[in-house]
RODO-2510 file (C-alpha; in nm, 4 decimals, decimal comma):
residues 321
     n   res          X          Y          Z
     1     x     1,3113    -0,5808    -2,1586
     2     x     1,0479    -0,3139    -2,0565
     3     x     0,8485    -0,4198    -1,8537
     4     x     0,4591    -0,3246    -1,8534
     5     x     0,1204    -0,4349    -1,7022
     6     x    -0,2191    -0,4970    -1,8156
     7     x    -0,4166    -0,2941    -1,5133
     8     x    -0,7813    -0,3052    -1,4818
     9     x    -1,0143    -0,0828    -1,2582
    10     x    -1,3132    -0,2839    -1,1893
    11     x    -1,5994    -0,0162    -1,0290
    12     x    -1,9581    -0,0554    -1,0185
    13     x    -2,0472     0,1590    -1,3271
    14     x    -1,7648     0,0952    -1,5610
    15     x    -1,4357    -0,1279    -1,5994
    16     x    -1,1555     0,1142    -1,7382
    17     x    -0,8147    -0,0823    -1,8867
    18     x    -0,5002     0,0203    -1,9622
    19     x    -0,1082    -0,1431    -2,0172
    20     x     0,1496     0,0558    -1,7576
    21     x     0,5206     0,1148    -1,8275
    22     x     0,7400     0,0700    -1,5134
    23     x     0,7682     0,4975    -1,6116
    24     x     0,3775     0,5370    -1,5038
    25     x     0,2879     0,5700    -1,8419
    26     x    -0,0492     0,4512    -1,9433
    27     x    -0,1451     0,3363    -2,3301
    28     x    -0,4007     0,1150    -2,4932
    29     x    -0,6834     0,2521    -2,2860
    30     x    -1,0321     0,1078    -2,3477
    31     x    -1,3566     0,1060    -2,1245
    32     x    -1,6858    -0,0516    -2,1007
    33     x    -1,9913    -0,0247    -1,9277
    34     x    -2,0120    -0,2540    -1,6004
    35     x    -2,3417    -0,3791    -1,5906
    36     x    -2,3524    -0,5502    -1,3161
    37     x    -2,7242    -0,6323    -1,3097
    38     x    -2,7260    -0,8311    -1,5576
    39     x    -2,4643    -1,0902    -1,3547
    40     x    -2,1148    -1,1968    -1,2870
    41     x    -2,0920    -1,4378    -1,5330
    42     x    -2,2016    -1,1384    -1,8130
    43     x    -1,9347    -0,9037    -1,6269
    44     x    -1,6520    -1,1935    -1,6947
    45     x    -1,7037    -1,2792    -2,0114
    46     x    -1,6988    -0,9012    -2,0970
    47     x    -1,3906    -0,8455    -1,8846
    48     x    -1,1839    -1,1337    -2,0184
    49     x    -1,2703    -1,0016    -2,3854
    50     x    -1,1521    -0,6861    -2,3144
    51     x    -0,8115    -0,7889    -2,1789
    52     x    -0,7612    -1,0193    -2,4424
    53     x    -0,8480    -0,7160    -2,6806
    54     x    -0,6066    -0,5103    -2,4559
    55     x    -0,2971    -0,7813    -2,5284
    56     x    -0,3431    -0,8208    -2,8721
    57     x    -0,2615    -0,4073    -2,8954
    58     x     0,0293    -0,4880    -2,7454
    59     x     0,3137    -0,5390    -2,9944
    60     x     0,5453    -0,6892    -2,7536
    61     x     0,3737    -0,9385    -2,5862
    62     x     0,6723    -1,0761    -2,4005
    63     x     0,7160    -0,7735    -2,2081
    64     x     0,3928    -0,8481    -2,0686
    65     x     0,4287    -0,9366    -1,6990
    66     x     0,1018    -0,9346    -1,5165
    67     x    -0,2670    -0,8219    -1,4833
    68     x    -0,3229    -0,6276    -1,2334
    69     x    -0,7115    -0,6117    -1,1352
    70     x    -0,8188    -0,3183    -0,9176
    71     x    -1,1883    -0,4303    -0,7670
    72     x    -1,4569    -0,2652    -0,5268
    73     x    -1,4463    -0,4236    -0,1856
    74     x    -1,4474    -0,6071     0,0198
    75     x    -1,2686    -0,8812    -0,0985
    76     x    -1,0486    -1,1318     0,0885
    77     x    -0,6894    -1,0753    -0,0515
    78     x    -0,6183    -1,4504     0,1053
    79     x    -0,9055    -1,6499     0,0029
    80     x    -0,9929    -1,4426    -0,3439
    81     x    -1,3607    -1,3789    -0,2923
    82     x    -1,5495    -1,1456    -0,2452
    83     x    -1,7916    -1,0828     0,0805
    84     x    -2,0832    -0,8881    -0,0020
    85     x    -1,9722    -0,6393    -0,2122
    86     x    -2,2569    -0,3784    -0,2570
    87     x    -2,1366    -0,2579    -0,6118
    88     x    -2,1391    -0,6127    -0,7189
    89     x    -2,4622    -0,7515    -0,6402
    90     x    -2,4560    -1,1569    -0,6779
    91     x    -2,0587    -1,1399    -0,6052
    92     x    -2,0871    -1,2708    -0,2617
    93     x    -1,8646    -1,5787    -0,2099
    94     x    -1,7827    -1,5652    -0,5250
    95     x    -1,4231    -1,6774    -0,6288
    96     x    -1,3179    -1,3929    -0,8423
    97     x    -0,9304    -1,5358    -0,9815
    98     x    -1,0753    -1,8806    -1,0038
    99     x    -1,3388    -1,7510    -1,3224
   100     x    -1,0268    -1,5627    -1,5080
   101     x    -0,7444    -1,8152    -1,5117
   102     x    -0,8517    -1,9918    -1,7316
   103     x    -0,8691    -1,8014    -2,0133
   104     x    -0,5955    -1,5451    -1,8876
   105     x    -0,2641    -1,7010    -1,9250
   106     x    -0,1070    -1,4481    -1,7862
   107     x    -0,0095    -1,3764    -1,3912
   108     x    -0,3100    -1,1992    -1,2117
   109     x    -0,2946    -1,0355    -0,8964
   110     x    -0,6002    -0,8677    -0,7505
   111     x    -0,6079    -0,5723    -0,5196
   112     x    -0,9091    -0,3737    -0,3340
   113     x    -0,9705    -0,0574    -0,5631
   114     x    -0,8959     0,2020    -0,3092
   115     x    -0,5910     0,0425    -0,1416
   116     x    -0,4689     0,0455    -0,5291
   117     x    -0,5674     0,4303    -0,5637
   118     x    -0,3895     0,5059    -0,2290
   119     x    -0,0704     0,3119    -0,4040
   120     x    -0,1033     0,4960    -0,7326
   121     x    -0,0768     0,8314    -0,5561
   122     x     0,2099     0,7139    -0,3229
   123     x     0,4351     0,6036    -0,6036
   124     x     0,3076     0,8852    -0,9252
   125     x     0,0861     1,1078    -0,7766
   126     x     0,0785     1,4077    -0,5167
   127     x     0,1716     1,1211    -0,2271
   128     x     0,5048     1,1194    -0,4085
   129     x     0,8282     1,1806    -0,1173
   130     x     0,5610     1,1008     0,1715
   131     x     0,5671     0,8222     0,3695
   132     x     0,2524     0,8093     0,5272
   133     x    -0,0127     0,8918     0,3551
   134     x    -0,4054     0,8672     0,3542
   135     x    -0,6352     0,8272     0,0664
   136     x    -0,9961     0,9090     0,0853
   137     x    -1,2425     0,8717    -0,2344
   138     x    -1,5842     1,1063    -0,1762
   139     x    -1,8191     1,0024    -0,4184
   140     x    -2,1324     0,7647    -0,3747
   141     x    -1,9231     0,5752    -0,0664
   142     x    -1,6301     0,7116     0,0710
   143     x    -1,3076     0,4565     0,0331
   144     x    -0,9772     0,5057     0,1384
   145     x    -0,6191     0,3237     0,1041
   146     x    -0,3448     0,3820     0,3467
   147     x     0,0194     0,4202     0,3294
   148     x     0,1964     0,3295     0,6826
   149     x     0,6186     0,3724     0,6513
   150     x     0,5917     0,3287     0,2965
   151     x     0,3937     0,0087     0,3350
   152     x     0,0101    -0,0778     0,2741
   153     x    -0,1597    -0,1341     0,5046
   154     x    -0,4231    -0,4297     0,3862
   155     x    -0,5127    -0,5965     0,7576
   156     x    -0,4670    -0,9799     0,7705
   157     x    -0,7285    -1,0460     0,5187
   158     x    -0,6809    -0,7127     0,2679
   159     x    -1,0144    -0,5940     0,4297
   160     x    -0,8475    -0,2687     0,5865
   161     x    -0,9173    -0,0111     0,5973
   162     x    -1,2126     0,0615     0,5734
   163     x    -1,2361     0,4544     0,7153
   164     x    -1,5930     0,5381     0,5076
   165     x    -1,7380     0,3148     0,8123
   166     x    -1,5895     0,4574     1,1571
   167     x    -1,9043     0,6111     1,3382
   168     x    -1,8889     0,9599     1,3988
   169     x    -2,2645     0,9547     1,5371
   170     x    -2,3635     0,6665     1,6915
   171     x    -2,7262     0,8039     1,6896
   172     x    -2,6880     0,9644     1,2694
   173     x    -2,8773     0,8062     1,0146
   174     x    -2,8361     0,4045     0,8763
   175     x    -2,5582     0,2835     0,6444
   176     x    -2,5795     0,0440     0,3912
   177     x    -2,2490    -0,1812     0,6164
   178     x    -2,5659    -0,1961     0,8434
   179     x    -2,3835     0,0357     1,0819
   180     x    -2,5611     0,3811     1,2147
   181     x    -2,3738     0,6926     1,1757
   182     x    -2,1073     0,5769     0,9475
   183     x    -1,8962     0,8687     0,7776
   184     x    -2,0052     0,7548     0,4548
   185     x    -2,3571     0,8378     0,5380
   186     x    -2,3215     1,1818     0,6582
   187     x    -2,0276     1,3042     0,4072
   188     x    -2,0892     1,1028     0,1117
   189     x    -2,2526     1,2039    -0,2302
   190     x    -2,5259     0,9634    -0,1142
   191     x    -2,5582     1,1539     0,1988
   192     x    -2,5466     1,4930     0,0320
   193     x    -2,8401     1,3607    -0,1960
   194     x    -3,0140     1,2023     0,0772
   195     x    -3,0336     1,5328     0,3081
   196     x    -3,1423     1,7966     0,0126
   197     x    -3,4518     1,5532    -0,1007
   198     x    -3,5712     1,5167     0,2649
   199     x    -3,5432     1,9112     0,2892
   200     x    -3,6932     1,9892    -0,0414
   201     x    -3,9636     1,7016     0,0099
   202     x    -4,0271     1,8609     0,3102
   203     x    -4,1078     2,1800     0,1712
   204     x    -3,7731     2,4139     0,2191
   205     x    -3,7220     2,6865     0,0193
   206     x    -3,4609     2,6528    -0,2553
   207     x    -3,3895     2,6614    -0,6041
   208     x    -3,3373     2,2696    -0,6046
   209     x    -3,7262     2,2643    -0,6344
   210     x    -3,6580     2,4182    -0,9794
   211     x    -3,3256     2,2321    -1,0566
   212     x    -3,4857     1,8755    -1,0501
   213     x    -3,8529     1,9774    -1,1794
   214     x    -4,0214     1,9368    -0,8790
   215     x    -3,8951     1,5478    -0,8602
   216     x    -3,7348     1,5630    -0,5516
   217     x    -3,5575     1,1989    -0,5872
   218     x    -3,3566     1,3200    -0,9021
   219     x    -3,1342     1,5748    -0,6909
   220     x    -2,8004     1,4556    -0,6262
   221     x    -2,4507     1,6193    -0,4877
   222     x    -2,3878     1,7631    -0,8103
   223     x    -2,7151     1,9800    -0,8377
   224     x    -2,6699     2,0619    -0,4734
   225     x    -2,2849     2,1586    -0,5248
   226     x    -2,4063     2,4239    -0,7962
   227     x    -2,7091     2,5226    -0,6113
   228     x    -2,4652     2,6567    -0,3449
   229     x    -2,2468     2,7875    -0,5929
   230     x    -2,5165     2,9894    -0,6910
   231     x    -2,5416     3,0989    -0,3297
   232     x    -2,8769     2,8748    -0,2240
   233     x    -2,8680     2,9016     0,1470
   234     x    -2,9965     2,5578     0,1903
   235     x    -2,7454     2,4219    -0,0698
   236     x    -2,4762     2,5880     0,1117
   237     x    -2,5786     2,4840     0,5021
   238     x    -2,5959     2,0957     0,3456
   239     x    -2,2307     2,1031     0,1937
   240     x    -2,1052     2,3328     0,4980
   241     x    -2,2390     2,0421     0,7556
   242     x    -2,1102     1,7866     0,5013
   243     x    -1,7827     1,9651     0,5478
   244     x    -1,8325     1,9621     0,9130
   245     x    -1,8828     1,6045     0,9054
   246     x    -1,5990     1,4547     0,7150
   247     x    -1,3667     1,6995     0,8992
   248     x    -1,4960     1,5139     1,2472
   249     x    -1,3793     1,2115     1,0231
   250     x    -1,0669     1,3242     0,9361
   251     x    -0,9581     1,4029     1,3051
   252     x    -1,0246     1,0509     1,3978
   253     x    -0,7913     0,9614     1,1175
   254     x    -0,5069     1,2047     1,2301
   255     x    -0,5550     1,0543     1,5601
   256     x    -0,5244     0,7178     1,4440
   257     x    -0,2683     0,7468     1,1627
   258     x    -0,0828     1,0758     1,1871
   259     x    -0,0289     1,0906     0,8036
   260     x     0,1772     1,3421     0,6572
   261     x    -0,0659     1,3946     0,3809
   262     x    -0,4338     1,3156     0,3034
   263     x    -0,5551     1,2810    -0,0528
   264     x    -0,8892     1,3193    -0,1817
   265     x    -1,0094     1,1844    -0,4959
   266     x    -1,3484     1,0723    -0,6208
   267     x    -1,7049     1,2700    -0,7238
   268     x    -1,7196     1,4852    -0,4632
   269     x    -1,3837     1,6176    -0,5088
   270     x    -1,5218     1,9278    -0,7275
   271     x    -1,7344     2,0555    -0,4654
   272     x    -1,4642     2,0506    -0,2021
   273     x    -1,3535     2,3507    -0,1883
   274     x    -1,7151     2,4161    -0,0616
   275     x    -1,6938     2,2175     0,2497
   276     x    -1,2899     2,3002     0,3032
   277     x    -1,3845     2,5572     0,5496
   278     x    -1,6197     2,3646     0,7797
   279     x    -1,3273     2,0754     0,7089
   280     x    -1,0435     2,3005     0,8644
   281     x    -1,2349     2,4640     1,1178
   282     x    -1,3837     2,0919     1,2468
   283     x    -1,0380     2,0071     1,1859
   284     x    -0,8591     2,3091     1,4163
   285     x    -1,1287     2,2998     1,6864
   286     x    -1,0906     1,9194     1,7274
   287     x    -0,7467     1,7472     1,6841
   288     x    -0,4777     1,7395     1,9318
   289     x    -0,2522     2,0660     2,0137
   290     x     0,0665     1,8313     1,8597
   291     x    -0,1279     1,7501     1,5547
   292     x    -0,2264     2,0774     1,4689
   293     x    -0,1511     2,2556     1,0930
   294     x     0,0317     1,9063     1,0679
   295     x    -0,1423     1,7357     0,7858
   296     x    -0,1686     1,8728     0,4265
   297     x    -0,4975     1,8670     0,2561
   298     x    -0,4566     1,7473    -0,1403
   299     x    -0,6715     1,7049    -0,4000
   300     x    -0,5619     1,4076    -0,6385
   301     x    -0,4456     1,5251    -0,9784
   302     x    -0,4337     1,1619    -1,1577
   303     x    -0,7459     1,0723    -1,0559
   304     x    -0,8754     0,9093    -1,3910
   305     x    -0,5761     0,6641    -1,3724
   306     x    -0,5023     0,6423    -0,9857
   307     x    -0,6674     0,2794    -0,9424
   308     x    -0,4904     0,1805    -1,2776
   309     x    -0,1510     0,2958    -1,1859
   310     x    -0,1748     0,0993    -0,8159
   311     x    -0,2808    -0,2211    -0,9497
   312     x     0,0035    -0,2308    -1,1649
   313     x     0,2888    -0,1291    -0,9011
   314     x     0,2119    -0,4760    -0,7534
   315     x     0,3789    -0,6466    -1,0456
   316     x     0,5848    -0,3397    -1,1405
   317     x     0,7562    -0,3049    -0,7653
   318     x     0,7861     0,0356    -0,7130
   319     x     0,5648    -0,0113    -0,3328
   320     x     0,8545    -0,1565    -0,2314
   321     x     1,0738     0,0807    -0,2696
***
């Protein structure tokens, strides 16, 4: 018998679903719109409908094994709930298998969504043959999933790790953890938004003025990525000390972890290659003589079905390996 996995990535903006081969291969792939404001109970009955639309694709149902849910954190891998989980507004406490069961009668196993990402690039992706291995995912937050020996490295609870939140200035701007100086809020998209509108709102000189029509609040990383593409030197010194930022990061995650590999995936991935200068040089001016030109620098190349692929290894196996 094949065997193959119904594997769900639960994000804040949209719930993506797919049925994985023990191959990697992904079929039957449907999405729908999150909407998370309009409550959990709306969310489930949406999400069980679309895995039970998912199964009944499936012409084999008997080689169905296990859902695999990938879901933004944090959420306690030991007591199933969720604690606060700022994508999921109303989620807190909330006992997430508990509402599916019922109506699933299938397996589930639920998994944070970057500690699945940071499995599907370890077993299919550019993590493949490495054995430690970091995952970070730039966009609005900055997540990240670790590999340690082969192994995941969850924590006691499946809180870990949570790298978006070491401090890298303990006097830089608030975080939404409730922390000050948090990575994620000087290299994130959020932060790269949040920088440009105080500079343009504060009267700086750049064509992001133009780009957003004057309304200051509607720039965001992606306008400033191709205002510095376009050579804006204001758009450029933001990404540069973005760069410079999340390369401070990075060295305290060497330091920490000494992966052979670290893989970014996520938003902000198409603007990298603006900050990967200010990343290496932060990176060679900072980290330990025995660490140095150690680490590769990757770009994920299965980043649409990352999260998918690493919720359903947990049924499928292959992390073992």
């Amino acid at each position: 018998m094949n065997k193959h996995v119904i594997s769900v990535d639960m994000g804040g903006t949209k719930i993506r679903t797919g049925v994985v081969d023990e191959y990697g291969g992904v079929k039957h792939k449907k999405s729908i719109s999150t909407e998370a404001n309009l409550g959990k109970e709306s969310v489930i009955e949406r999400l069980i409908e679309l895995i039970q639309g998912i199964y009944n694709d499936v012409v084999l149902k008997s080689e169905i094994i296990g859902i695999g849910l990938a879901v933004p954190g944090p959420y306690d891998n030991k007591s199933g709930v969720f604690h606060n989980p700022p994508n999921l507004p109303g989620w807190d406490k909330f006992y997430f298998p508990g509402a599916l069961e019922p109506f699933l009668k299938i397996p589930i196993k639920v998994i944070n969504d970057a500690n699945a990402a940071a499995l599907g690039e370890y077993i299919y992706g550019v993590g493949k043959g490495y054995k430690h291995l970091v995952y970070l995912t730039l966009g609005t937050g900055v997540g990240s999933g670790i590999i340690i020996d082969g192994k995941l490295l969850m924590g006691s609870r499946g809180f870990a790790p949570e790298l978006g939140h070491i401090t890298i200035d303990k006097n830089g701007p608030h975080c939404n953890c409730g922390n000050a100086g948090c990575l994620e809020a000087l290299a994130s998209g959020t932060a790269i938004s949040r920088i440009a509108q105080g500079n343009i709102k504060n009267n700086r000189e750049s064509i992001l003025r133009e780009m957003c029509s004057g309304d200051f609040m509607q720039i965001d990383s992606r306008m400033v990525a191709e205002a510095a593409t376009k050579g804006d030197s204001l758009a450029l010194s933001i990404m540069k000390e973005a760069g410079r930022n999340l390369g401070v990061g990075l060295v305290n995650i060497i330091h920490s972890f000494d992966p052979e590999i670290i893989v970014f995936g996520g938003g902000l991935t198409d603007a990298l290659n603006l900050m990967m200068p200010s990343i290496k040089s932060e990176i060679a001016n900072r980290v330990m003589s025995n660490q140095k030109d150690k680490v590769k620098l990757v770009i994920s190349q299965i980043e649409e079905d990352v999260a998918l692929l690493g919720a359903a290894s947990i049924f499928l196996g292959q992390h073992r390996k």
